[in-house]
Each structure stands twice: as C-alpha cells, then as structure tokens.
ZAPASE-185117 format. One record per residue: residue in three letters; x, y, z of N, C-alpha, C in turn. Coordinates in steps of 0.1 Angstrom, whole numbers, padded with zeros to 4 digits, always signed. Each point is the difference from the previous one (the first is absolute). Layout:
N
AlaXYZXYZXYZ
...
//
This chain:
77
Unk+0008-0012+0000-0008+0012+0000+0009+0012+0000
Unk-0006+0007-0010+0013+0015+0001-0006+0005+0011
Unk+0009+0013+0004+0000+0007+0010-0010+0013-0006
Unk-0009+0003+0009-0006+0011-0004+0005+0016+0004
Unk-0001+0006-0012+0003+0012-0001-0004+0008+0016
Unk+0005+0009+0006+0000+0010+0011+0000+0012-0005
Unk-0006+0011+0005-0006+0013-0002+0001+0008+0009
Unk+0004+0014-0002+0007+0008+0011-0005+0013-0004
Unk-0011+0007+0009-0003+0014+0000+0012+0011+0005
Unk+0000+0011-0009+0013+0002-0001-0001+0018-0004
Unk+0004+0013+0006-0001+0010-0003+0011+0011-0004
Unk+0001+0001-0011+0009+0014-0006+0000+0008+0012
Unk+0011+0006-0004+0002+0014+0006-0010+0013-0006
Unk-0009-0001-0008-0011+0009-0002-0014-0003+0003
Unk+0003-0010+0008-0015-0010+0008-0007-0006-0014
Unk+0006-0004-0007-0006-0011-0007+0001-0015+0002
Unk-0009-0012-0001-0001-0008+0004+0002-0010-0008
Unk+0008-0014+0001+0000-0007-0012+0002-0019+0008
Unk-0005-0006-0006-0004-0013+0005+0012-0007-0011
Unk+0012-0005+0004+0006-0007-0008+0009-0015+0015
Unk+0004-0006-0015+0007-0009+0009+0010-0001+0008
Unk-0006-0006+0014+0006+0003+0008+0019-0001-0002
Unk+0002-0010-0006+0017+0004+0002+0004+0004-0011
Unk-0009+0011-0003+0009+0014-0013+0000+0013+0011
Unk-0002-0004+0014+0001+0013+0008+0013+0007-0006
Unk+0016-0004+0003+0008+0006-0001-0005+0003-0016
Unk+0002-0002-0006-0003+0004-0016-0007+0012-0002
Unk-0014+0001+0007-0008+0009-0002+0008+0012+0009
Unk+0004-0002+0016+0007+0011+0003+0014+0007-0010
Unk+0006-0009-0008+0009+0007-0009-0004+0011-0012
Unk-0014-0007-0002-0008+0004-0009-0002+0013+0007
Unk-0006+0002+0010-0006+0013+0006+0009+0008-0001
Unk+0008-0004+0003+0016+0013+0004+0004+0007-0013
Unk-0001-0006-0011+0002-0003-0013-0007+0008-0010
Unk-0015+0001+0005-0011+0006-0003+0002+0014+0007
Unk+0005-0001+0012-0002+0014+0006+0010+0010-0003
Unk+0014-0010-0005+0014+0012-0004-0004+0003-0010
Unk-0008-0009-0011-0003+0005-0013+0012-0011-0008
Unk+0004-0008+0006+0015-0010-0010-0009-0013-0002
Unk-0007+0006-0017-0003-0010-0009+0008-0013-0003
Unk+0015+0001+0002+0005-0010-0003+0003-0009+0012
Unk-0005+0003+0009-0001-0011+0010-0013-0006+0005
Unk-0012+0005-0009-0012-0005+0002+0000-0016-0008
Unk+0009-0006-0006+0001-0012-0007-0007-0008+0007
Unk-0008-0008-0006-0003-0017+0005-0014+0005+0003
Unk-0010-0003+0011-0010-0004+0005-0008+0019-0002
Unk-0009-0001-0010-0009+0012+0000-0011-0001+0015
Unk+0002+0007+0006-0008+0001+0014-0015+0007-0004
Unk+0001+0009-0004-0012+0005-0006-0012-0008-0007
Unk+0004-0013-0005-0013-0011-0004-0008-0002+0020
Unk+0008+0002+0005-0007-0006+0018-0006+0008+0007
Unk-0002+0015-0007-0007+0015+0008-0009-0006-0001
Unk-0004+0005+0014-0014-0003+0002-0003+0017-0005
Unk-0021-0001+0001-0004+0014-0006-0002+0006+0010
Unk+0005-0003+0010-0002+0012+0010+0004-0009+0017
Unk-0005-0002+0011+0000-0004+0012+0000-0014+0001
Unk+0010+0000+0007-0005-0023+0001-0019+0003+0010
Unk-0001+0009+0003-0015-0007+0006-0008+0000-0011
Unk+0005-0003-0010-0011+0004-0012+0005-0023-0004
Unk+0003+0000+0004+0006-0018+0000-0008-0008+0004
Unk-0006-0009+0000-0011-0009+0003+0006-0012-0001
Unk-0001-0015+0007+0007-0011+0000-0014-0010+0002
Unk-0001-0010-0006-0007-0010+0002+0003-0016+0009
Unk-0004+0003+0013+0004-0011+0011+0010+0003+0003
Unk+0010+0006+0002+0020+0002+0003-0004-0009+0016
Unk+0013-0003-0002+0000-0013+0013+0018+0005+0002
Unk-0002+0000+0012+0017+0003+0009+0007-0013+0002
Unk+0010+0006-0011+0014-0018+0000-0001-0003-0012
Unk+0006-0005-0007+0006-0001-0011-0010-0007-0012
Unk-0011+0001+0007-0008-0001-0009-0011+0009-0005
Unk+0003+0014+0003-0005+0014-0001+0006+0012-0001
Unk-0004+0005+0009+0007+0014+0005+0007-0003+0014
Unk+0011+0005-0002+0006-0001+0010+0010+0013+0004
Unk+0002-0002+0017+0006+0018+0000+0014+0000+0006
Unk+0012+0009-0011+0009-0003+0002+0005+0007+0010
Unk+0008-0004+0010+0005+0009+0009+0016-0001+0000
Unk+0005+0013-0001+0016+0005-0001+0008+0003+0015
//
C-alpha cells in the first residue's frame, strides 16, 4: 500500500494561505523568501501558487477528519 500524501496549511508573509504537501515545507519557505526579494531565479522547482487558497482556511471544510494517521492530525514543533 503506498503511503498517503500529507498536507500542511501554511501562510506567506502577506497572509496568504496555501494547503501544500507537507514535506515541501522547507521548499515553500525558500519560495517565500524568494518571492519576497523579488529573485526570480531562485523560485525554480515547486510553483506554490497552484495551493493558494481564495482566501481563509475557515473557508476549508473536511469530510469526517479523524485524529492519527488516518485524517487530520496536529503537528506539534
């Protein structure tokens, strides 16, 4: 059985919101920094912009989410 995909709400530094996979975290933060100096040539690889959400994660809706690895689950750092 493959391993299922993980998803990570996730916010720009201009409060935008984007739902991408969870271990492109470091990726997307490179991206941000990237986006924010304005250095096109380091935005290479993963377009983050397909994952904006249109506005608020409370605008997100989930069908049954269950806590543990077979739902939603909440990561703590």
């Amino acid at each position: 059985m493959a391993k299922e995909l993980r998803w990570r709400l996730v916010e720009d530094e201009d409060g935008h919101w984007y739902v991408i996979p969870a271990d492109k975290e470091r990726d997307f933060d490179f991206w941000v920094e990237a986006t924010q100096t304005e250095q096109e040539d380091k935005r290479l690889g993963t377009d983050f912009e397909q994952y904006r959400l249109p506005g608020s994660p409370s605008n997100i809706t989930f069908v049954d989410p269950k806590d543990g690895s077979d739902g939603v689950s909440i990561c703590q750092q």
